[in-house]
N, C-alpha and C positions, 0 to 999 in steps of 0.2 A: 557229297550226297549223291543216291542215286536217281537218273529219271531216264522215265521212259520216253523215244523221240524217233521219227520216221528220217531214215537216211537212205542218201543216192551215195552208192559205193564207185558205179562207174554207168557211164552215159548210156542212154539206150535200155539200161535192164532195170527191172519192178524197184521200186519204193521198198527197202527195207525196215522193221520196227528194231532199233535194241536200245535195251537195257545201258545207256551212259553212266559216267562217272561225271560228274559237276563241281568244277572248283568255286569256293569262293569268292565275295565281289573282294577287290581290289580297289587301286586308287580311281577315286572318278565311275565304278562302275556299280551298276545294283544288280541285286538277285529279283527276280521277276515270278511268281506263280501267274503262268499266263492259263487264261480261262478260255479262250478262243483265238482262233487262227482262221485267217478267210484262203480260200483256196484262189489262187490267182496265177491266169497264166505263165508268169514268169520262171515259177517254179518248174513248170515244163519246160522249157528253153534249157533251164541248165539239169535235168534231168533225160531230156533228151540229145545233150551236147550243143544245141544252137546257141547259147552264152556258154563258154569255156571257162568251170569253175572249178578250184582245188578241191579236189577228191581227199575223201568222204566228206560229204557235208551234209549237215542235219537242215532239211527245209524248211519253205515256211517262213515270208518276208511281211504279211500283217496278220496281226497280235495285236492283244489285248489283256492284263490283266490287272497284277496287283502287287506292287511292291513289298519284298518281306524283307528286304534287309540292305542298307547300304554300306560302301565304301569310303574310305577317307576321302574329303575332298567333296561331298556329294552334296551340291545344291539347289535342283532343279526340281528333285523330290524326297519323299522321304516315307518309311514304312508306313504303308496303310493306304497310300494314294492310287487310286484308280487309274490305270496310264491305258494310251494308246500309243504304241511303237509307231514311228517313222520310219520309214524303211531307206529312209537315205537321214543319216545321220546331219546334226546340224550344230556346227561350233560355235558361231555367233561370232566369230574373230577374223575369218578368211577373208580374203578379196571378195569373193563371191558374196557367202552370209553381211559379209558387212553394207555391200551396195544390194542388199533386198534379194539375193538371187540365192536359196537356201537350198534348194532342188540340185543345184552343182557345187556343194559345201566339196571342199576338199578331202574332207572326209570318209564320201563316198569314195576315192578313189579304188577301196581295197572291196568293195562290198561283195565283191565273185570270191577274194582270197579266203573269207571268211573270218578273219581273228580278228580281235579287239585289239585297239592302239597298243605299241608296242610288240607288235604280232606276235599275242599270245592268244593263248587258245584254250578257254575255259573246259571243252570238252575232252574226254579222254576215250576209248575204249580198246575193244580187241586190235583195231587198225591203229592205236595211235593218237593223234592229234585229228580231233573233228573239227572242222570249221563252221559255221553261220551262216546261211542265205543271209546277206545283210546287213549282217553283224546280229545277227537277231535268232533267225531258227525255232521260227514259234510254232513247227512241230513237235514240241518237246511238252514237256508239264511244266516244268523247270527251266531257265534259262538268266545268266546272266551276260548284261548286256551295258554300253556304256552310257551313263544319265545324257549326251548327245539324241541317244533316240528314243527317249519318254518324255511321253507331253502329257500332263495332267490334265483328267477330262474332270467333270460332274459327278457326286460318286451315285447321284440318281437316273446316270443315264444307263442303260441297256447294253454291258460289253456284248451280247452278242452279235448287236448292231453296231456298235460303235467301232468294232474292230476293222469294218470295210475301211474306215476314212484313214487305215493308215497306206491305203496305195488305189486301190481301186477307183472308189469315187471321184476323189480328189485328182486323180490321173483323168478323169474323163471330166470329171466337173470343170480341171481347169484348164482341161485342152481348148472346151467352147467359150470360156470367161473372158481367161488370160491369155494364151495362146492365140488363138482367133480373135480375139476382142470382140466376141458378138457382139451386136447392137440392137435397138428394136428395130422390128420392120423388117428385118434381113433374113435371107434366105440360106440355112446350112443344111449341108449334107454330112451324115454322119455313117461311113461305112466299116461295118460289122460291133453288131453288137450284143456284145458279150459284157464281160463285169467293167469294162472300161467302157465300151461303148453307151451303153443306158447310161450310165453318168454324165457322156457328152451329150446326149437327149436334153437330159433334163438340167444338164449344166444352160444349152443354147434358149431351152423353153422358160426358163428363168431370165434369164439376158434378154427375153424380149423378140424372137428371131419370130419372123410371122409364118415361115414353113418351115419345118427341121423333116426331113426327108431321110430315113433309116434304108440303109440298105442291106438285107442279109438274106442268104441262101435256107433260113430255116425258118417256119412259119410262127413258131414258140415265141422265140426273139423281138420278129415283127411284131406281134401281137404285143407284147410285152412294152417296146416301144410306143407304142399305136396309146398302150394306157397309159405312158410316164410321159406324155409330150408331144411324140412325133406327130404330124398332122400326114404326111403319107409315106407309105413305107415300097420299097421294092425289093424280090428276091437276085436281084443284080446290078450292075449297073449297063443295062442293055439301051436298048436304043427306046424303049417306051419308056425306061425312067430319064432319061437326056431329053427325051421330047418334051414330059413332064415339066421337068426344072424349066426348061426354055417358055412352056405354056405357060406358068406360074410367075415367069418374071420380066415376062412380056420381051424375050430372045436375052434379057441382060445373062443371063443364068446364075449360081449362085456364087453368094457373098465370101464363103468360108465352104469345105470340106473337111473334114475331120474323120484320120483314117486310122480306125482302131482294132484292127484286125489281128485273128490268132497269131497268124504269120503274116510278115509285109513281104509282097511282091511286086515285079515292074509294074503288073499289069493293073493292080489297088492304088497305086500312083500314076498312071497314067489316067486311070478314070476317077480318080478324084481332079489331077490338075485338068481335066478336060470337061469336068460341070462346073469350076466355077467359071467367071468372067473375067472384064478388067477389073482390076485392082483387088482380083481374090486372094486369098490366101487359102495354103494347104496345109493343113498340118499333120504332119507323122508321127503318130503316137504310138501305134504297134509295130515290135521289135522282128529281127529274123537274125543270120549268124553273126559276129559282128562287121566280121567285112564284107559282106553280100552286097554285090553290086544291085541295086535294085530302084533305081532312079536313073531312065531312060527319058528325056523327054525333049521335046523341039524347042533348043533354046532361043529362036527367034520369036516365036511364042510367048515365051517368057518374057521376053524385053517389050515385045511391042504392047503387051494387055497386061503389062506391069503388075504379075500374077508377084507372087508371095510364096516359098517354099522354106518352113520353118521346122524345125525338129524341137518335142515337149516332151520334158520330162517332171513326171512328178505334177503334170500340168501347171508349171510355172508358181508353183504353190509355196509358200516358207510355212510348213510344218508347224511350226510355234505360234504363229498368228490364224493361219486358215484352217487346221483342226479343229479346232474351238468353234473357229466359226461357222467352217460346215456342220459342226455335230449341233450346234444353234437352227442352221435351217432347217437341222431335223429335228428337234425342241418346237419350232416354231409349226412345222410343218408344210414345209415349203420343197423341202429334199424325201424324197422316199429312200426309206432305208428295209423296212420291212419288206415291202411290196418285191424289192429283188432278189431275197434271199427263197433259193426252191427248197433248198434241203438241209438238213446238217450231219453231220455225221461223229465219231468218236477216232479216236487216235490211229486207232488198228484198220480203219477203212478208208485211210490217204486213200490209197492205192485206187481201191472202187471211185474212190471224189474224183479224181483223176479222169478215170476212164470215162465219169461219166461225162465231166467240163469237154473232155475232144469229141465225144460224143453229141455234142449240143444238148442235151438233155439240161444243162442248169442255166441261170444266168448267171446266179453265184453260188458254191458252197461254203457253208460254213462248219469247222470243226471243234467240236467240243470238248473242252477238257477234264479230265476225270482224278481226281485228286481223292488217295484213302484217307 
């Protein structure tokens, strides 16, 4: 079949739309009409070459749609079911999946190569063999992908909201949860926020944390923050926000940092690990190239206020249990899922989504799909 789907040809240059070729699902795999795609910075990384991923590949690692047809072997779902894509696939069998730890399924291993188990490669076009942000590529209409990364939601919940929890949220929600372990009473800092960051907001404000302290260079954000949680915000991390933490927690400073920035640098690591105290933890949730040296810090420092420097992925989340459950606390009303989407957009205006996300102009976009 054919569909239409936004592709990076090569690092650094525009977002192209074409016209694919779509093979059939196979063993284990279903065919997907995806309805929405959330724009997420990750797709920049390997658009701009800072994650190194097999060229061509059609973008687009959260998704949302609707099952039309499966593959031998297929029993997770079945046509007609409402899914939300994982963006890290989950076997259920691995070392990892089996001790609770679903976010580093072996699975992901190939998620930059693009193909489906067996490295095949469902897409075709003018270039050849197209691969998957993810295994997935939910800028496309079409997409088949292996029943590992659909998780059956509600069919009365909202794909155009539902579509965040397959990375965004859940990457920020469970940076503050699970990663941090927030607690009540405690004090986190949450720096830059963007579609991961307000998740960690309102991940820490849900955990109980008595000051969640936002830090971001654009007023939009802050604000933004300021209504999902945060109790004070700062456009840095300078020495009035240090003072802050320190006024607030009577010199202890704080409990947790949580650093979810476009890009991570030395300097977004050294001032996170320098607000918390003893026995903080830091967490690094935002990505940069994969070998960037970018964690400079005093390691005597470190031993003697028996600080915490932990790397989250997927905010420590198993996809199969915590999807559900996050899209409950947005049932319930307890998670904002509306409140952070700015804009949406259609197939043909990646590009512009794009432009506008490095721009700080959204918190999140979402794109919408158009089916004749």
């Amino acid at each position: 079949m054919k569909t239409k789907a936004a592709v990076v040809y090569e690092a650094g240059k525009p977002i192209e739309i074409e016209e694919l070729d779509l093979d059939g699902p196979r063993d284990g795999e279903v065919l997907i009409r995806y309805t929405h795609a959330g724009l997420c910075h990750s797709d920049v990384h390997v658009a701009h070459g800072d994650l190194e991923a097999r060229l061509p590949m059609v973008l687009g690692h959260e998704g949302a749609g609707i099952i039309e047809e499966v593959g031998p072997g297929v029993t997770r779902v079945k046509p007609g079911d409402h899914v939300v894509c994982s963006f890290i696939p989950n076997c259920g069998t691995c070392r990892y999946c089996a001790s609770g730890q679903q976010s580093i399924c072996d699975m992901g291993a190939t998620i930059l190569e693009g193909y489906l188990p067996g490295e095949r490669f469902a897409w075709s076009g003018p270039r050849g063999d197209y691969g998957a942000m993810c295994m997935l590529g939910t800028f496309s209409q079409y997409g088949v992908i292996h029943q590992n990364s659909a998780v059956k939601v509600d069919d009365d919940l909202p794909l155009d909201k539902a579509v965040l929890v397959g990375c965004g949220v859940p990457t920020g929600w469970g940076s503050a949860v699970n990663t941090a372990n927030v607690r009540p009473g405690q004090t986190v800092v949450v720096i830059g926020v963007g579609g991961i960051g307000i998740n960690a907001v309102q991940g820490a404000r849900y955990a109980g944390a008595k000051n969640v302290i936002a830090i971001d260079p654009l007023e939009n954000k802050r604000e933004k923050a300021m209504e999902l949680g945060a109790t004070h915000s700062f456009a840095s991390m300078d020495e009035a926000a240090m003072g802050a933490i320190a006024e607030m927690t009577r010199g202890q400073m704080a409990d947790a940092a949580i650093l979810t920035p476009g890009l991570m640098t030395s300097e977004i690591v050294a001032g996170g690990f320098h607000s918390v105290g003893k026995g903080g933890t830091v967490v690094l949730t935002g990505l940069n190239k994969l070998m960037e040296q970018n964690i400079e810090l005093p390691g005597t420092i470190l031993t003697l206020y028996r600080k915490s420097i932990k790397g989250s992925l997927f905010g420590d989340c198993n996809p199969t249990t915590d999807i559900p459950k996050i899209l409950g606390l947005y049932q319930s009303g307890d998670l904002k899922l509306d409140e952070i989407i700015t804009r949406t957009y259609t197939l043909d205006q990646v590009q512009e989504g794009y432009d506008d996300l490095l721009a700080g102009k959204n918190v999140r976009g979402v794109v919408v799909h158009e089916h004749s």
